[in-house]
C-alpha positions in Angstrom: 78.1 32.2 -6.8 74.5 33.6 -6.3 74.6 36.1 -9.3 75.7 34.7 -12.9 76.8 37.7 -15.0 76.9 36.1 -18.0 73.6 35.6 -18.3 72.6 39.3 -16.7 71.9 42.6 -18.1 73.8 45.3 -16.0 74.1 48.5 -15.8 77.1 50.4 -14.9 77.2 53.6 -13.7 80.4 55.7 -14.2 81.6 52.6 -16.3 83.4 55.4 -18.7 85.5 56.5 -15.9 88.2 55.1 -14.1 87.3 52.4 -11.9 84.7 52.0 -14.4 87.1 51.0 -17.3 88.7 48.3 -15.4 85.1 46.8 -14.2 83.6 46.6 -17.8 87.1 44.5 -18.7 86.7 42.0 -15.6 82.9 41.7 -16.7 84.0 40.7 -20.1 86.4 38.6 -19.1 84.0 36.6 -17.0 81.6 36.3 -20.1 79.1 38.6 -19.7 77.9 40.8 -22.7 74.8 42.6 -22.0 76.6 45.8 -20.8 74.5 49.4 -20.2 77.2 52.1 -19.6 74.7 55.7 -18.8 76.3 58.6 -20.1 75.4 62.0 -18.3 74.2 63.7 -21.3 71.6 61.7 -21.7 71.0 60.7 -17.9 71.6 62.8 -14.9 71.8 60.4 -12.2 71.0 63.0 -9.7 67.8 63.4 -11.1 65.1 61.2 -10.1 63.2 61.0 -13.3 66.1 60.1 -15.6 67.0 57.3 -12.9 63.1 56.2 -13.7 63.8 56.6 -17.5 67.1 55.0 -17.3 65.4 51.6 -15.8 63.2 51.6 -18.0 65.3 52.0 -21.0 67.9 49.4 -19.8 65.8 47.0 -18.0 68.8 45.8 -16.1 69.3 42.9 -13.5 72.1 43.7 -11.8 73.6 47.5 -11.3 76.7 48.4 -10.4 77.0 51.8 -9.3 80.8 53.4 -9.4 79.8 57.1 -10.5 80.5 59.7 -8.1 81.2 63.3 -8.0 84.6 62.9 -5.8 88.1 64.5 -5.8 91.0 65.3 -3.1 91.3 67.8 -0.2 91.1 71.0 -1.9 88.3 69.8 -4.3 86.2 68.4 -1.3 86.6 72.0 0.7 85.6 73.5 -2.5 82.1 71.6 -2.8 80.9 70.2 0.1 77.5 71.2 -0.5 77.3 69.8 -4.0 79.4 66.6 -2.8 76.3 65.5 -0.3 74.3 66.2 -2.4 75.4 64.7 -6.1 76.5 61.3 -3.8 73.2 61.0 -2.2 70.7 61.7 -5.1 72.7 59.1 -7.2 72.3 56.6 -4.5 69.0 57.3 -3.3 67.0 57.3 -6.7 69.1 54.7 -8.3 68.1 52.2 -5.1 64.6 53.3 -5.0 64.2 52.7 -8.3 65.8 49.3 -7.8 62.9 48.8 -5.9 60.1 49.6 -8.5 61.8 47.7 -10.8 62.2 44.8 -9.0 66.4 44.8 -9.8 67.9 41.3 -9.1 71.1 43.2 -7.5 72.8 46.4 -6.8 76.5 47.1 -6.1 77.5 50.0 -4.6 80.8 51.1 -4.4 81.3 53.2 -1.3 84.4 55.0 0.2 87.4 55.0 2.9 85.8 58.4 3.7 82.9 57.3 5.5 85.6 56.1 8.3 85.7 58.2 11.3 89.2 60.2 11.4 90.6 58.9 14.4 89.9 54.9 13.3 92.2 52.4 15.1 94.6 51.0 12.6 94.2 48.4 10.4 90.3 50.2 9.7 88.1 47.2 10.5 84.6 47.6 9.4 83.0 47.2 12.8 84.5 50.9 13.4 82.4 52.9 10.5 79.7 54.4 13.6 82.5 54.3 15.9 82.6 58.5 15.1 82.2 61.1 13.2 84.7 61.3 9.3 87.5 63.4 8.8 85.9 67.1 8.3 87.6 68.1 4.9 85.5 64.6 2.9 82.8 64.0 5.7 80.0 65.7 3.8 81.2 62.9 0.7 81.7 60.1 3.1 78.8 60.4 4.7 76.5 60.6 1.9 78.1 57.5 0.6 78.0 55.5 4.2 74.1 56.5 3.9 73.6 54.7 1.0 75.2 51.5 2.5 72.3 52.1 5.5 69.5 52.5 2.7 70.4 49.6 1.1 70.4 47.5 4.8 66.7 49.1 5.4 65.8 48.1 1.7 67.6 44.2 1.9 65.1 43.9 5.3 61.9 45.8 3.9 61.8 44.3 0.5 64.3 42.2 -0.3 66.6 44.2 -2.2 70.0 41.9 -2.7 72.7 44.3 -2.9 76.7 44.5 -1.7 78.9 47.4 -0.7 82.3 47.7 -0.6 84.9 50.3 1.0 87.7 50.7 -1.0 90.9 52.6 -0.3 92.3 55.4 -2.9 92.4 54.2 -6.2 95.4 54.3 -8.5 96.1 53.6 -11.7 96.1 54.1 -15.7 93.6 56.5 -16.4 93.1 57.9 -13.4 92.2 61.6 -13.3 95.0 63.8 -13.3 93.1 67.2 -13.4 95.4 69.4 -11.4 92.0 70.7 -9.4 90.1 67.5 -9.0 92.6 64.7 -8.8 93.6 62.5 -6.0 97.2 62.6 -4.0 98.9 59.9 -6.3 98.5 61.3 -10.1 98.5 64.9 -8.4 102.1 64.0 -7.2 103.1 62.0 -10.3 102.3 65.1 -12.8 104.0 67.4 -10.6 106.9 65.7 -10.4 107.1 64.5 -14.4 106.2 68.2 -15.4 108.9 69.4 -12.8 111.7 67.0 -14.2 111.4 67.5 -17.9 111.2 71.3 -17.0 114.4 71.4 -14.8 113.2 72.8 -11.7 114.8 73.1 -8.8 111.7 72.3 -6.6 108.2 70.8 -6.1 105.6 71.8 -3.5 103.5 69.7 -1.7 100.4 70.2 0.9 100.6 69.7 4.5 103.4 68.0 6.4 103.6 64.8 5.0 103.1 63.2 8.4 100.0 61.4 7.4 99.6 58.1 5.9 97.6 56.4 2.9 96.7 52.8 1.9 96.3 52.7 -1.8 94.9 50.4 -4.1 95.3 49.7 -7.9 92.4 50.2 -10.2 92.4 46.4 -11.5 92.7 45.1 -8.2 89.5 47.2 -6.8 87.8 46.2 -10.6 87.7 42.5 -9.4 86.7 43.3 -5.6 83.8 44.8 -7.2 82.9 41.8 -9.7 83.5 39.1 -7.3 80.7 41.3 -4.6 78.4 41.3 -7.7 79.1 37.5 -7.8 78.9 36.4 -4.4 77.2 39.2 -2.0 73.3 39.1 -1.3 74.2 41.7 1.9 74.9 44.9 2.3 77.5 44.0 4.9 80.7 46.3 4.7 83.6 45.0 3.1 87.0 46.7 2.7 89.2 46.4 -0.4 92.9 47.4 0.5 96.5 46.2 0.6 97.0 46.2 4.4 100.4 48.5 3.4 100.2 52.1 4.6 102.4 54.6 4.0 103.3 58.2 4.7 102.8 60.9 2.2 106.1 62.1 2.5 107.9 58.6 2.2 104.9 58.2 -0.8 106.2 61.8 -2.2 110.3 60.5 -2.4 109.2 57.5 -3.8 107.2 59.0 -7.0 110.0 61.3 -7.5 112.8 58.5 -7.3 110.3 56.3 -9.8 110.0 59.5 -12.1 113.2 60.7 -11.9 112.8 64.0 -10.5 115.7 65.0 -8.2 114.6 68.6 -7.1 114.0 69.8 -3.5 110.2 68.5 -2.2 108.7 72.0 -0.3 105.9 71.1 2.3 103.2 73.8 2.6 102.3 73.4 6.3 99.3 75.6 6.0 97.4 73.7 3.8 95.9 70.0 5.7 96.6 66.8 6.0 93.5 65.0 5.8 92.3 62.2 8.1 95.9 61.1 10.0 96.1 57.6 9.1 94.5 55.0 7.1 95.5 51.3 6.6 92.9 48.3 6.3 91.6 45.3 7.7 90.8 42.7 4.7 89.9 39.9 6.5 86.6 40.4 5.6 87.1 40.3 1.7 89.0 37.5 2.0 86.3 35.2 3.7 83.4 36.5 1.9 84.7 37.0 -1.9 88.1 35.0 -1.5 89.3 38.5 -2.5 93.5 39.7 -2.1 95.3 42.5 -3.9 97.3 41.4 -6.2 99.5 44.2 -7.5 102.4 45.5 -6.1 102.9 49.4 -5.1 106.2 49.8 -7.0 104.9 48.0 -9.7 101.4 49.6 -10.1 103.4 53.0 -9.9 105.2 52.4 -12.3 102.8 51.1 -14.5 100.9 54.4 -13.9 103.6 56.7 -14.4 104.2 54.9 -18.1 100.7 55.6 -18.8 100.6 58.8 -18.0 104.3 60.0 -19.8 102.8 58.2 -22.9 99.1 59.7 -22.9 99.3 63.2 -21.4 99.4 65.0 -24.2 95.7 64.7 -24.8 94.4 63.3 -21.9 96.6 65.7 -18.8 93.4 67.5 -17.8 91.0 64.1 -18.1 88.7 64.1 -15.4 87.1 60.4 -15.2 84.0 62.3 -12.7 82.9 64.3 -15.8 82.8 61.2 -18.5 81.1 58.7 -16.5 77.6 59.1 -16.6 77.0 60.5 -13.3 
Protein backbone atom coordinates (compact mmCIF):
# COMPACT_ATOMS: atom_id res chain seq x y z
CA UNK A 1 0.00 0.00 0.00
CA UNK A 2 1.57 3.39 -1.06
CA UNK A 3 -1.25 5.70 0.41
CA UNK A 4 -2.37 5.15 4.15
CA UNK A 5 -5.87 6.58 4.57
CA UNK A 6 -5.97 6.53 7.94
CA UNK A 7 -3.67 8.82 8.53
CA UNK A 8 -4.83 11.22 5.47
CA UNK A 9 -7.10 14.13 5.09
CA UNK A 10 -9.26 13.59 1.91
CA UNK A 11 -11.47 15.27 0.22
CA UNK A 12 -14.35 13.87 -1.57
CA UNK A 13 -16.09 15.28 -4.16
CA UNK A 14 -19.74 14.17 -4.83
CA UNK A 15 -19.27 12.07 -1.50
CA UNK A 16 -23.13 13.09 -0.79
CA UNK A 17 -24.24 11.32 -3.92
CA UNK A 18 -24.40 7.98 -4.84
CA UNK A 19 -21.18 6.35 -5.44
CA UNK A 20 -20.21 8.83 -3.06
CA UNK A 21 -22.20 7.32 -0.04
CA UNK A 22 -20.75 3.99 -0.43
CA UNK A 23 -16.99 5.45 -0.72
CA UNK A 24 -17.26 7.52 2.60
CA UNK A 25 -18.45 3.88 4.28
CA UNK A 26 -15.35 1.83 2.81
CA UNK A 27 -13.14 4.89 4.04
CA UNK A 28 -14.49 4.42 7.48
CA UNK A 29 -14.23 1.14 7.49
CA UNK A 30 -10.61 1.20 6.63
CA UNK A 31 -10.03 3.65 9.65
CA UNK A 32 -9.77 6.85 8.23
CA UNK A 33 -11.53 9.89 9.87
CA UNK A 34 -10.43 13.11 8.46
CA UNK A 35 -13.19 13.25 5.81
CA UNK A 36 -13.99 16.76 3.60
CA UNK A 37 -17.30 16.09 1.67
CA UNK A 38 -17.76 19.85 -0.64
CA UNK A 39 -21.20 20.73 -0.92
CA UNK A 40 -22.11 22.89 -4.16
CA UNK A 41 -23.60 25.68 -2.26
CA UNK A 42 -20.69 26.53 -0.89
CA UNK A 43 -18.23 25.32 -3.72
CA UNK A 44 -18.86 25.19 -7.42
CA UNK A 45 -16.39 22.90 -8.65
CA UNK A 46 -16.69 24.27 -11.99
CA UNK A 47 -15.37 27.28 -10.89
CA UNK A 48 -11.75 27.76 -10.61
CA UNK A 49 -11.59 30.07 -7.74
CA UNK A 50 -13.79 27.97 -5.34
CA UNK A 51 -11.52 24.84 -6.32
CA UNK A 52 -8.52 27.45 -5.03
CA UNK A 53 -10.70 28.26 -1.98
CA UNK A 54 -11.75 24.78 -1.43
CA UNK A 55 -7.84 23.62 -1.08
CA UNK A 56 -7.17 25.91 0.94
CA UNK A 57 -9.96 25.48 3.35
CA UNK A 58 -9.58 21.63 3.45
CA UNK A 59 -5.88 21.29 3.03
CA UNK A 60 -6.33 17.78 1.87
CA UNK A 61 -3.80 14.90 1.04
CA UNK A 62 -5.51 12.74 -1.00
CA UNK A 63 -8.81 13.72 -3.28
CA UNK A 64 -11.11 11.57 -4.53
CA UNK A 65 -13.07 13.02 -7.18
CA UNK A 66 -16.66 11.17 -7.91
CA UNK A 67 -18.79 14.37 -8.73
CA UNK A 68 -20.09 14.70 -12.10
CA UNK A 69 -22.94 16.20 -13.93
CA UNK A 70 -24.05 12.75 -15.79
CA UNK A 71 -27.36 11.06 -16.64
CA UNK A 72 -28.78 8.53 -19.45
CA UNK A 73 -29.52 8.89 -23.16
CA UNK A 74 -32.10 11.45 -23.19
CA UNK A 75 -30.42 13.53 -20.47
CA UNK A 76 -26.90 13.40 -22.40
CA UNK A 77 -28.81 14.61 -25.91
CA UNK A 78 -30.38 17.24 -23.80
CA UNK A 79 -26.93 18.83 -22.49
CA UNK A 80 -24.20 18.06 -24.38
CA UNK A 81 -22.75 21.40 -24.20
CA UNK A 82 -23.06 21.78 -20.46
CA UNK A 83 -21.87 17.99 -20.03
CA UNK A 84 -18.22 18.86 -21.58
CA UNK A 85 -18.19 21.44 -20.11
CA UNK A 86 -19.31 20.91 -16.10
CA UNK A 87 -16.87 17.35 -16.50
CA UNK A 88 -13.92 19.22 -17.69
CA UNK A 89 -13.88 22.36 -15.40
CA UNK A 90 -14.23 19.94 -12.43
CA UNK A 91 -11.38 17.98 -13.58
CA UNK A 92 -9.22 20.51 -14.91
CA UNK A 93 -9.13 23.02 -11.82
CA UNK A 94 -9.47 20.45 -9.20
CA UNK A 95 -5.95 18.81 -10.81
CA UNK A 96 -4.35 22.01 -11.30
CA UNK A 97 -4.94 22.93 -8.09
CA UNK A 98 -3.54 19.62 -7.03
CA UNK A 99 -0.62 20.97 -8.37
CA UNK A 100 -0.26 24.30 -6.33
CA UNK A 101 -1.02 22.63 -3.53
CA UNK A 102 1.26 20.05 -3.73
CA UNK A 103 -1.76 17.13 -3.09
CA UNK A 104 -0.18 13.80 -2.06
CA UNK A 105 -2.97 11.94 -4.48
CA UNK A 106 -5.87 12.33 -6.65
CA UNK A 107 -8.46 9.72 -7.73
CA UNK A 108 -10.49 10.24 -10.47
CA UNK A 109 -13.26 8.34 -11.23
CA UNK A 110 -13.82 8.27 -14.95
CA UNK A 111 -16.41 6.47 -17.26
CA UNK A 112 -17.38 3.49 -19.69
CA UNK A 113 -18.27 6.34 -22.01
CA UNK A 114 -14.98 7.42 -22.96
CA UNK A 115 -14.87 3.87 -24.89
CA UNK A 116 -15.14 4.09 -28.57
CA UNK A 117 -18.71 2.60 -29.69
CA UNK A 118 -17.68 -0.10 -31.72
CA UNK A 119 -15.01 -1.54 -28.88
CA UNK A 120 -14.19 -5.34 -29.27
CA UNK A 121 -15.79 -7.17 -26.51
CA UNK A 122 -14.63 -7.79 -23.33
CA UNK A 123 -13.56 -3.54 -23.46
CA UNK A 124 -9.87 -3.84 -22.63
CA UNK A 125 -8.21 -0.65 -21.73
CA UNK A 126 -5.64 -0.72 -24.48
CA UNK A 127 -8.85 0.09 -26.89
CA UNK A 128 -9.86 3.74 -25.20
CA UNK A 129 -7.93 5.75 -28.60
CA UNK A 130 -8.84 2.86 -30.59
CA UNK A 131 -11.92 5.49 -31.89
CA UNK A 132 -14.07 7.91 -31.51
CA UNK A 133 -17.29 7.27 -28.23
CA UNK A 134 -20.71 6.47 -28.90
CA UNK A 135 -22.32 10.04 -30.21
CA UNK A 136 -25.32 10.39 -27.68
CA UNK A 137 -22.45 10.49 -24.24
CA UNK A 138 -19.24 11.34 -26.37
CA UNK A 139 -19.24 14.98 -25.36
CA UNK A 140 -19.37 13.40 -21.36
CA UNK A 141 -16.93 10.69 -22.12
CA UNK A 142 -14.59 12.56 -23.58
CA UNK A 143 -14.31 15.24 -21.21
CA UNK A 144 -13.75 12.61 -18.63
CA UNK A 145 -11.08 10.40 -20.82
CA UNK A 146 -9.29 14.13 -20.93
CA UNK A 147 -8.87 14.27 -17.48
CA UNK A 148 -7.30 10.74 -17.30
CA UNK A 149 -4.61 12.44 -20.22
CA UNK A 150 -4.16 15.57 -17.86
CA UNK A 151 -3.41 13.68 -15.06
CA UNK A 152 -0.64 11.33 -17.31
CA UNK A 153 0.91 14.91 -18.51
CA UNK A 154 0.79 16.09 -14.73
CA UNK A 155 2.31 12.38 -13.14
CA UNK A 156 5.35 13.11 -15.87
CA UNK A 157 5.71 17.07 -15.46
CA UNK A 158 5.41 17.25 -11.77
CA UNK A 159 4.91 14.41 -10.10
CA UNK A 160 1.34 14.38 -9.47
CA UNK A 161 0.43 10.62 -8.06
CA UNK A 162 -2.95 10.06 -9.04
CA UNK A 163 -5.28 6.76 -10.31
CA UNK A 164 -8.16 6.52 -12.69
CA UNK A 165 -10.56 4.12 -13.05
CA UNK A 166 -13.41 3.16 -15.74
CA UNK A 167 -16.23 1.86 -14.24
CA UNK A 168 -19.30 0.40 -15.86
CA UNK A 169 -23.02 1.73 -14.97
CA UNK A 170 -23.61 1.87 -11.48
CA UNK A 171 -26.41 0.34 -9.56
CA UNK A 172 -27.70 0.35 -6.40
CA UNK A 173 -29.49 1.86 -3.22
CA UNK A 174 -29.72 5.29 -3.64
CA UNK A 175 -29.17 5.60 -6.96
CA UNK A 176 -30.93 8.49 -8.73
CA UNK A 177 -34.26 7.59 -9.89
CA UNK A 178 -35.28 11.04 -11.42
CA UNK A 179 -37.45 10.05 -14.28
CA UNK A 180 -35.32 12.83 -16.52
CA UNK A 181 -31.81 12.20 -15.27
CA UNK A 182 -31.55 8.64 -14.16
CA UNK A 183 -29.72 5.74 -15.61
CA UNK A 184 -31.44 2.50 -17.54
CA UNK A 185 -31.63 0.33 -14.30
CA UNK A 186 -33.74 2.57 -11.56
CA UNK A 187 -35.37 4.19 -14.79
CA UNK A 188 -36.69 0.58 -15.50
CA UNK A 189 -37.28 -0.44 -11.84
CA UNK A 190 -39.66 2.72 -11.18
CA UNK A 191 -41.46 2.11 -14.17
CA UNK A 192 -42.16 -1.16 -13.69
CA UNK A 193 -43.04 -0.76 -9.63
CA UNK A 194 -45.26 2.33 -10.47
CA UNK A 195 -46.80 0.29 -13.43
CA UNK A 196 -47.61 -2.85 -11.13
CA UNK A 197 -49.09 -1.23 -8.10
CA UNK A 198 -51.17 0.89 -10.69
CA UNK A 199 -52.47 -2.12 -12.73
CA UNK A 200 -51.45 -1.39 -16.04
CA UNK A 201 -51.57 -3.22 -18.83
CA UNK A 202 -48.20 -2.00 -20.33
CA UNK A 203 -44.75 -0.39 -19.86
CA UNK A 204 -42.74 1.41 -22.65
CA UNK A 205 -39.30 1.18 -23.10
CA UNK A 206 -36.58 3.12 -25.51
CA UNK A 207 -35.03 1.61 -28.53
CA UNK A 208 -35.06 -2.11 -29.43
CA UNK A 209 -33.62 -3.71 -26.71
CA UNK A 210 -30.95 -5.28 -28.86
CA UNK A 211 -28.11 -3.62 -27.08
CA UNK A 212 -26.30 -4.84 -24.16
CA UNK A 213 -24.96 -3.41 -20.68
CA UNK A 214 -22.45 -4.57 -18.01
CA UNK A 215 -23.46 -3.27 -14.68
CA UNK A 216 -21.93 -2.86 -11.55
CA UNK A 217 -23.11 -2.45 -7.91
CA UNK A 218 -22.44 0.74 -5.99
CA UNK A 219 -20.44 -1.11 -3.10
CA UNK A 220 -18.56 -3.05 -5.39
CA UNK A 221 -17.31 0.12 -7.46
CA UNK A 222 -16.96 1.98 -3.65
CA UNK A 223 -14.06 -0.46 -2.91
CA UNK A 224 -12.45 -0.35 -6.65
CA UNK A 225 -12.15 3.22 -5.86
CA UNK A 226 -10.52 2.79 -2.21
CA UNK A 227 -8.23 0.06 -3.05
CA UNK A 228 -6.87 2.68 -6.32
CA UNK A 229 -6.49 5.41 -3.59
CA UNK A 230 -4.50 2.69 -1.66
CA UNK A 231 -2.38 1.20 -4.21
CA UNK A 232 -2.16 3.40 -7.51
CA UNK A 233 0.69 6.05 -8.01
CA UNK A 234 -0.46 5.96 -12.09
CA UNK A 235 -2.84 7.16 -13.99
CA UNK A 236 -2.94 3.85 -15.91
CA UNK A 237 -6.62 2.94 -16.97
CA UNK A 238 -8.28 0.48 -14.98
CA UNK A 239 -11.73 -1.11 -15.55
CA UNK A 240 -14.16 -1.92 -12.74
CA UNK A 241 -16.94 -4.46 -14.12
CA UNK A 242 -18.45 -7.90 -13.67
CA UNK A 243 -17.33 -9.45 -17.05
CA UNK A 244 -21.44 -10.28 -17.35
CA UNK A 245 -23.28 -8.41 -20.12
CA UNK A 246 -26.56 -8.44 -20.88
CA UNK A 247 -29.25 -7.26 -23.20
CA UNK A 248 -31.63 -4.52 -22.31
CA UNK A 249 -34.45 -6.44 -23.24
CA UNK A 250 -33.39 -9.73 -21.34
CA UNK A 251 -32.27 -6.81 -18.39
CA UNK A 252 -36.12 -5.28 -18.95
CA UNK A 253 -37.95 -9.05 -18.31
CA UNK A 254 -35.77 -9.62 -15.61
CA UNK A 255 -36.73 -6.28 -13.49
CA UNK A 256 -40.26 -6.90 -14.20
CA UNK A 257 -40.12 -10.73 -13.10
CA UNK A 258 -37.99 -9.30 -9.78
CA UNK A 259 -40.74 -6.62 -9.28
CA UNK A 260 -43.58 -8.33 -10.13
CA UNK A 261 -44.96 -6.48 -12.93
CA UNK A 262 -46.63 -8.89 -15.52
CA UNK A 263 -47.89 -6.21 -18.15
CA UNK A 264 -46.86 -6.14 -21.88
CA UNK A 265 -43.06 -4.42 -22.33
CA UNK A 266 -43.63 -1.83 -25.61
CA UNK A 267 -40.33 -0.96 -27.37
CA UNK A 268 -40.13 2.61 -28.85
CA UNK A 269 -37.91 1.96 -31.92
CA UNK A 270 -37.48 5.56 -32.57
CA UNK A 271 -35.85 6.53 -29.71
CA UNK A 272 -31.75 4.93 -29.52
CA UNK A 273 -29.95 2.47 -28.26
CA UNK A 274 -26.81 3.79 -27.17
CA UNK A 275 -23.36 2.46 -27.80
CA UNK A 276 -24.29 -1.55 -29.08
CA UNK A 277 -22.45 -3.48 -26.60
CA UNK A 278 -20.45 -3.17 -23.53
CA UNK A 279 -18.84 -5.97 -21.38
CA UNK A 280 -15.35 -5.65 -19.65
CA UNK A 281 -12.03 -6.82 -19.37
CA UNK A 282 -10.87 -6.89 -15.44
CA UNK A 283 -7.80 -8.36 -15.69
CA UNK A 284 -6.27 -5.32 -15.07
CA UNK A 285 -8.00 -4.60 -11.63
CA UNK A 286 -7.33 -7.73 -10.58
CA UNK A 287 -3.36 -7.48 -10.91
CA UNK A 288 -3.02 -4.06 -9.81
CA UNK A 289 -5.59 -3.58 -6.74
CA UNK A 290 -6.33 -7.47 -6.30
CA UNK A 291 -9.82 -6.01 -7.07
CA UNK A 292 -13.23 -8.62 -8.10
CA UNK A 293 -16.94 -7.86 -7.90
CA UNK A 294 -18.41 -9.28 -5.43
CA UNK A 295 -22.18 -8.92 -5.72
CA UNK A 296 -24.40 -10.79 -7.65
CA UNK A 297 -26.87 -9.18 -10.45
CA UNK A 298 -30.02 -10.88 -9.05
CA UNK A 299 -28.99 -10.11 -5.80
CA UNK A 300 -27.91 -6.43 -6.11
CA UNK A 301 -31.39 -6.02 -7.90
CA UNK A 302 -33.09 -7.06 -5.64
CA UNK A 303 -31.46 -5.31 -2.98
CA UNK A 304 -32.16 -2.10 -5.03
CA UNK A 305 -35.66 -2.72 -5.77
CA UNK A 306 -36.20 -3.11 -1.66
CA UNK A 307 -34.69 0.14 -1.26
CA UNK A 308 -36.44 1.85 -3.57
CA UNK A 309 -40.34 0.31 -2.61
CA UNK A 310 -39.29 1.24 1.02
CA UNK A 311 -37.81 4.94 0.40
CA UNK A 312 -39.71 6.38 -2.58
CA UNK A 313 -42.01 8.27 -1.07
CA UNK A 314 -39.63 11.09 -0.23
CA UNK A 315 -36.74 10.34 -2.08
CA UNK A 316 -38.62 9.19 -5.99
CA UNK A 317 -37.32 12.33 -7.66
CA UNK A 318 -33.65 12.30 -5.69
CA UNK A 319 -31.09 13.15 -8.00
CA UNK A 320 -27.52 12.16 -6.36
CA UNK A 321 -25.84 14.90 -9.41
CA UNK A 322 -27.59 17.82 -7.63
CA UNK A 323 -26.52 16.83 -3.79
CA UNK A 324 -22.98 16.08 -4.23
CA UNK A 325 -20.97 18.99 -4.30
CA UNK A 326 -20.25 19.29 -7.82
Amino acid sequence: MTTDLRTSRIVVTGGAGFLGRAVLERLRARGATDIVVPRRTEYDLTHEADVARLYKDARPDVVLHLAAEVGGIGANQANPGRYFFANMAMALHLVEQARISGLRKFVQVGTICAYPKHTPVPFREEELWNGYPEETNAPYGVAKKAAMVMLDGYRRQYGLKSAYLLPVNLYGPWDNFDMNTSHVIPALIRKCVEAQEAGRPFIECWGTGSASREFLFVDDAAEGVVRAAEAMDDPVPINLGTCMEITIKDLVHLIARLVGFTGEIRWDTTKPDGQPRRCLDTTRAANLLGWRAQVGFEDGLRRTIDWYRANRGHRADYDPSKSGGG
